[in-house]
C-alpha positions in Angstrom: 0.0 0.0 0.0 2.6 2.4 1.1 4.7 1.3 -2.1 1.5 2.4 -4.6 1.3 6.1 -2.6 4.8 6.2 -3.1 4.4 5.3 -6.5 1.1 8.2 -7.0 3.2 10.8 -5.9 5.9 10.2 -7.7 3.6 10.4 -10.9 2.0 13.8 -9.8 5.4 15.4 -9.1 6.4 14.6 -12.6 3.0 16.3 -13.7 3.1 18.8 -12.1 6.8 19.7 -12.8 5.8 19.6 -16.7 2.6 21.8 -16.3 4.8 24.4 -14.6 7.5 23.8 -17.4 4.8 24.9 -20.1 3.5 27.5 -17.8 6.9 29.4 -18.3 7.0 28.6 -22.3 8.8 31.0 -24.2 7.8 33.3 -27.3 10.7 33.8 -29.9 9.9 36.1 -33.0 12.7 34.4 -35.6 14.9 37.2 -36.5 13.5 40.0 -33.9 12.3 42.6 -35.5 13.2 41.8 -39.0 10.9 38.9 -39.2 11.2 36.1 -41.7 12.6 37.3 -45.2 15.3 36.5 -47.8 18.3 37.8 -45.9 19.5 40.3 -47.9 23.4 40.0 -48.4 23.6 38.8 -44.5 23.5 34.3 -45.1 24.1 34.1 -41.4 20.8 36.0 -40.6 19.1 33.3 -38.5 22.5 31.3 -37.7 23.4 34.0 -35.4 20.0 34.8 -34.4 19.7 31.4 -32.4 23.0 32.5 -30.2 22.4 33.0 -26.9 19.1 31.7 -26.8 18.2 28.3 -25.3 15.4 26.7 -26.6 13.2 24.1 -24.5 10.3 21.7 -25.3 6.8 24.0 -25.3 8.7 26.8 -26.8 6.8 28.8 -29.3 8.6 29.5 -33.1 7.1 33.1 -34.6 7.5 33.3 -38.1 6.1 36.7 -39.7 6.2 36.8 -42.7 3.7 38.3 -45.5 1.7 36.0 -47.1 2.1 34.6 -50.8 5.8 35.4 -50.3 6.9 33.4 -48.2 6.3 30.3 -45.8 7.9 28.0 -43.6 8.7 24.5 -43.5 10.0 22.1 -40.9 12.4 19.5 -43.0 14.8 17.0 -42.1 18.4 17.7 -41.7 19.2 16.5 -44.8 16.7 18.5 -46.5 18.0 21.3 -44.7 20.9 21.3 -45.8 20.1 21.1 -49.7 17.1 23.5 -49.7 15.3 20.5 -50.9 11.4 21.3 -50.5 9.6 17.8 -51.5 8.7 15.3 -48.6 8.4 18.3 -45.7 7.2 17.8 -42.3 4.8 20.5 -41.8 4.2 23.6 -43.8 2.5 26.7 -42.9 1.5 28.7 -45.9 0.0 32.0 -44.1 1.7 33.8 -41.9 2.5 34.3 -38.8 2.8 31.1 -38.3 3.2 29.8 -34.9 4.8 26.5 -34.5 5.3 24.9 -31.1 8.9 23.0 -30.2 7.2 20.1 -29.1 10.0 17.6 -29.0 13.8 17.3 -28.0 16.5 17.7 -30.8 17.4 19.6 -33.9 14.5 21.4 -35.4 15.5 22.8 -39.1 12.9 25.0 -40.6 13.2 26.8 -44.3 10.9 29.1 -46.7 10.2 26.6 -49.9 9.8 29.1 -52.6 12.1 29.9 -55.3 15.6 30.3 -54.2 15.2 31.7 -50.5 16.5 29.0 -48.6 19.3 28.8 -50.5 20.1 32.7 -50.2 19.9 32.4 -46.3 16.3 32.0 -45.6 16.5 28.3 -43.2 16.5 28.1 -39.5 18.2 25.7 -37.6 17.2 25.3 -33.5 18.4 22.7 -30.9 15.7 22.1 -28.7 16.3 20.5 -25.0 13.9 19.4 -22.3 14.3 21.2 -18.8 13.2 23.1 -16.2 12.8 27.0 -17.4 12.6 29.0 -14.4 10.4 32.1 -14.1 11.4 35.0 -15.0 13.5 37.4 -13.1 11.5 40.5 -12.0 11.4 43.4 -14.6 11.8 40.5 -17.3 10.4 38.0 -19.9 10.6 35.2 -21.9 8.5 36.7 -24.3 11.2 38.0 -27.2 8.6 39.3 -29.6 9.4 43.2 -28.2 6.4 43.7 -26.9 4.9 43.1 -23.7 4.1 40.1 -22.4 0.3 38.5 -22.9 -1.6 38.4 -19.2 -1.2 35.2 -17.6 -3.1 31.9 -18.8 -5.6 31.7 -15.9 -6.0 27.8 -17.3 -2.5 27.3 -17.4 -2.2 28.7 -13.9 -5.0 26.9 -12.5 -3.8 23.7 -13.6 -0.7 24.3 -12.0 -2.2 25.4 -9.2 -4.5 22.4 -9.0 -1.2 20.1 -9.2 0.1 21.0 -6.4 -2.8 21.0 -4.4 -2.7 17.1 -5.4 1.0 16.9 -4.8 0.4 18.1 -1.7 -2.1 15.7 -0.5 -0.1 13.1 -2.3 2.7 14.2 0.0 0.8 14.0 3.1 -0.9 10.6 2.4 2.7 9.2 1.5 4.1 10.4 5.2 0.8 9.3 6.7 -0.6 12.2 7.4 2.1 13.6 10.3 2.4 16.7 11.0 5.9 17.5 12.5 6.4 20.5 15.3 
């Protein structure tokens, strides 16, 4: 018996530690303020742009772009690597596009018409699972420039919610002591 409480609160620490992981998801606008183009004499564009930035699972990808001029596909490496376009993963044809980092690994992304890709316009992100803290005061994880969306009162109360249930969890497995 004590072994299966064990075993429950194990499971609700691990759920609650990933609700409060996508509670603290991050926004990135791919290339800041210059959006999603054809980088124009600069190849490097969205090379450099990924330094100094850590990407984790729940991470949000902003691609603006204007629509009918450009889009963006997720590929595999290989096709990211030769601009190919056939076979992609997932295409988004209007933008912005918002595309969730929903697993760990390498994440390449490019823009299948004409020659962009090939003059600079692919992305390339590592993505790793961990803990993202919140944010120091006076800061954010949003990178988009402007201010932060108001909290996700689902989000929060689901997080909320888990720890209530951690908490009992908690209790139950040390038998409901209280210690002075």
């Amino acid at each position: 018996m004590a072994m299966k409480i064990v075993s429950m609160t194990a499971t609700l620490v691990v759920l609650a530690s990933n609700v409060l992981q996508i509670t603290y998801a991050a926004t990135y606008t791919v290339g800041d303020t210059i959006g999603w183009v054809i980088p124009t004499g600069y190849t490097e564009l969205y090379h450099n742009w990924t330094d100094n930035k850590n990407f984790l699972v729940g991470d949000i990808l902003v691609f603006k772009f204007t629509t009918g001029e450009h889009d963006v596909a997720k590929v595999t490496e290989a096709a990211y690597n030769a601009c190919r376009r056939a076979n992609t993963i997932l295409n988004r044809s209007t933008g912005p596009a918002r595309i969730t980092l929903n697993s760990i690994g390498d994440h390449h992304f490019i823009c299948t018409f004409a020659d962009h890709c090939a003059e600079g316009q692919k992305l390339s992100v590592e993505v790793r699972n961990g803990p993202r803290t919140a944010p120091a005061p006076g800061t954010s994880h949003n990178t988009t420039g402007t201010p932060p969306p108001p909290p996700n009162s689902a989000s929060s109360l689901v997080a909320t919610i888990s720890l209530v249930f951690m908490s009992i969890g908690i209790q139950i497995a040390g038998g409901g002591r209280h210690f002075a």
